[in-house]
N, C-alpha and C positions, 0 to 999 in steps of 0.2 A: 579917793575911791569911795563910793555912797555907799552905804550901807546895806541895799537891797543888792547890789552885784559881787560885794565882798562877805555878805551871809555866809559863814562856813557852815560845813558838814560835820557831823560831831563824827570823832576818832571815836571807832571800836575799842575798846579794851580786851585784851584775851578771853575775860566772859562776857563779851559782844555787849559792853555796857560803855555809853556815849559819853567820852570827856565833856564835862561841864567846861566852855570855853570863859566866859564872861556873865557875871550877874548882872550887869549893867544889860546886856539882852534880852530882858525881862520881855519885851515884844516876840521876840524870837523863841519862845520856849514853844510854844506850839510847834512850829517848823519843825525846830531839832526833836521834839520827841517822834513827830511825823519821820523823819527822816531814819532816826533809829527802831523806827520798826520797823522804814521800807528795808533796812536791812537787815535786819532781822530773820524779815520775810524772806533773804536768799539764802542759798544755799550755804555750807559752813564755809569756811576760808581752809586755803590749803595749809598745811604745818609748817612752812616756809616763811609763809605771811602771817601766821598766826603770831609765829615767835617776831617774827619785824614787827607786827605793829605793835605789839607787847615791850620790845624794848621803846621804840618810837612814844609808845604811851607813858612809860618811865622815864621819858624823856623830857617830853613835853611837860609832864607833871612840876619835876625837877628847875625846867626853865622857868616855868609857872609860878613854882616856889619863890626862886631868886628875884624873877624881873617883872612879874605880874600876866596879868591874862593878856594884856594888848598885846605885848610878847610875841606871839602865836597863833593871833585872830588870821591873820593872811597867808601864814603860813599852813593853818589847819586845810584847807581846801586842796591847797597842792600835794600836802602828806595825803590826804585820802585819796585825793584820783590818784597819786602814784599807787598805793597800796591797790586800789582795785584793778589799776593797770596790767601789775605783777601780778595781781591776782587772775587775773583774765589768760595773761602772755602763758601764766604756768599751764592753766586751764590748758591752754590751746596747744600746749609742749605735748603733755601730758595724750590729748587727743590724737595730734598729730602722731606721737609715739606708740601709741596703738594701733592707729591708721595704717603708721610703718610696719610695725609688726604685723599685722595685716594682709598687708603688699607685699611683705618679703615672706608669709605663708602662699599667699595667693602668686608670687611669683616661684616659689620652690614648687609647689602643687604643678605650675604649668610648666616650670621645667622637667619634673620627674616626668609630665603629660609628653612632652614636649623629644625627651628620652624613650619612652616608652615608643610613641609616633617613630620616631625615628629608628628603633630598633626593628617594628615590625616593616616601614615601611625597606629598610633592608634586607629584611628578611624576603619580601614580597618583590624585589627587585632581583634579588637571586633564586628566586623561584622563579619570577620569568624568566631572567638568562637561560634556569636550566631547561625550562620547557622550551624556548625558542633552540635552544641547541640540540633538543632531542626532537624537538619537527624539524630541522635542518639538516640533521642525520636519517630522520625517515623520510627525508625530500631527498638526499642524496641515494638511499637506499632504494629508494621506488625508480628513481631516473635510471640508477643502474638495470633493476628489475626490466624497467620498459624498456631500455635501450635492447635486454638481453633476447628480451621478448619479440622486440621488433627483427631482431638480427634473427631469431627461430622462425619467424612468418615470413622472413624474405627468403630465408633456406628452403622452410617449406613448399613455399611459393616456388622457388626454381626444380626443387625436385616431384613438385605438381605437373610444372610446365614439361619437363623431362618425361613424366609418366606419360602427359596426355602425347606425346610424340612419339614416345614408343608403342602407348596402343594405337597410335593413326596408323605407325609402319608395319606392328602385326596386322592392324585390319587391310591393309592395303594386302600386303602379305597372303592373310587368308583370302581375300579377293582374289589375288593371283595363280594362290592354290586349287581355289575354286575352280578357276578358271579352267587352269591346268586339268583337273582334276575331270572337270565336263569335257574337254577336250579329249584325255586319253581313253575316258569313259566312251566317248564316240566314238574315237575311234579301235577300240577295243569292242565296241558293239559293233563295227564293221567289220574286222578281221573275224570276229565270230561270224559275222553271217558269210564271210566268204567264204570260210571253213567249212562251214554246212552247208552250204551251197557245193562248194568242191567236193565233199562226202556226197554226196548226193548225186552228182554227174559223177562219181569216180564208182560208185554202188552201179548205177548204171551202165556205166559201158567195161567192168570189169568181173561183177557180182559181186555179193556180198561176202562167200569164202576170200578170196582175194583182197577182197578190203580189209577183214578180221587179219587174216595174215601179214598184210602191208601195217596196220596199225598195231600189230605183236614186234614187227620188225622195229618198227618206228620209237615203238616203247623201250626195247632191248639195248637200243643204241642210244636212246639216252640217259639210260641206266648206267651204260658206260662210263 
């Protein structure tokens, strides 16, 4: 492996200071100071990673100690991407676990919403029932009303019809009477004029004492 591809990353230490890997790197000291500031520059590590890379840093020191810096050149690379790996995974835990709590505020929110909806729209569903029940009863009520009403204008109607038939047979009636009535009247206007007429031929060929006396008679016996 060259040297430019197996260049490690200097291990953080719990106060974010870069394991010195090899003095024989003496090329490489720019990088790795570059490198320990680019992390520097981020944000802190979680308490997780902090206490791992601390032991890991104790560790490597340790193997360091016994077997020298080659030791650990190859392995320094893989320890820090896993560390920022974990570091990252927790990052994202962490987010994600708020996210969730989040979503499980945001999903209670829309169920109590979701409860509420659903109570009124119950509410509003038995509100129409009752109004559809009570124009269903004033639709029965009015059908009776107009049935009752129609059956009053047909009665009417027959006892219209009845009237106009009985004033037809008074007026006919009174016609009749009328008739009657000019008729006896005529004839009652003739028996008067024969009356006076007979008075009159009876004054004459009898006299008038005679006629007084005939009409005293006449009156006396129907007094009887």
């Amino acid at each position: 492996m060259s040297s430019e591809s197996t260049t490690p990353k200097p291990l953080l230490s719990p106060n974010r200071r870069p394991l010195k890997v090899s003095d024989e790197n003496a090329s490489n000291e720019h990088e790795l100071s570059s490198s320990a500031a680019s992390e520097e520059s981020h944000a802190l590590l979680s308490e997780t990673v902090t206490t791992l890379a601390s032991n890991v840093y104790n560790e490597l020191e340790r193997i360091i100690k016994n077997f020298g810096e080659n030791s650990v050149k190859d392995l320094m690379p893989v320890m820090i991407s896993t560390l920022e790996s974990l570091d990252s995974a927790l990052h994202e835990r962490e987010v994600s676990k708020l996210e969730l709590e989040s979503l499980r505020e945001q999903n209670e929110q829309l169920f109590q919403q979701y409860e509420r909806e659903k109570g009124f729209h119950k509410e509003y569903q038995q509100r129409y029932l009752q109004v559809e029940d009570n124009l269903e009863e004033t639709k029965r009520e009015n059908d009776e009303k107009l049935q009752s009403l129609e059956s009053i204008v047909k009665i009417f109607e027959i006892k219209a019809r009845n009237a106009a038939d009985h004033v037809a047979r008074l007026e006919e009636k009174e016609n009749e009477m009328k008739t009657e009535y000019k008729r006896l009247h005529e004839r009652y206007c003739e028996l008067f004029k024969a009356h006076c007429d007979y008075m009159e031929r009876t004054k004459i060929l009898y006299g008038t004492d005679r006629v007084d006396q005939l009409s005293s008679a006449n009156s006396a016996s129907r007094s009887r």
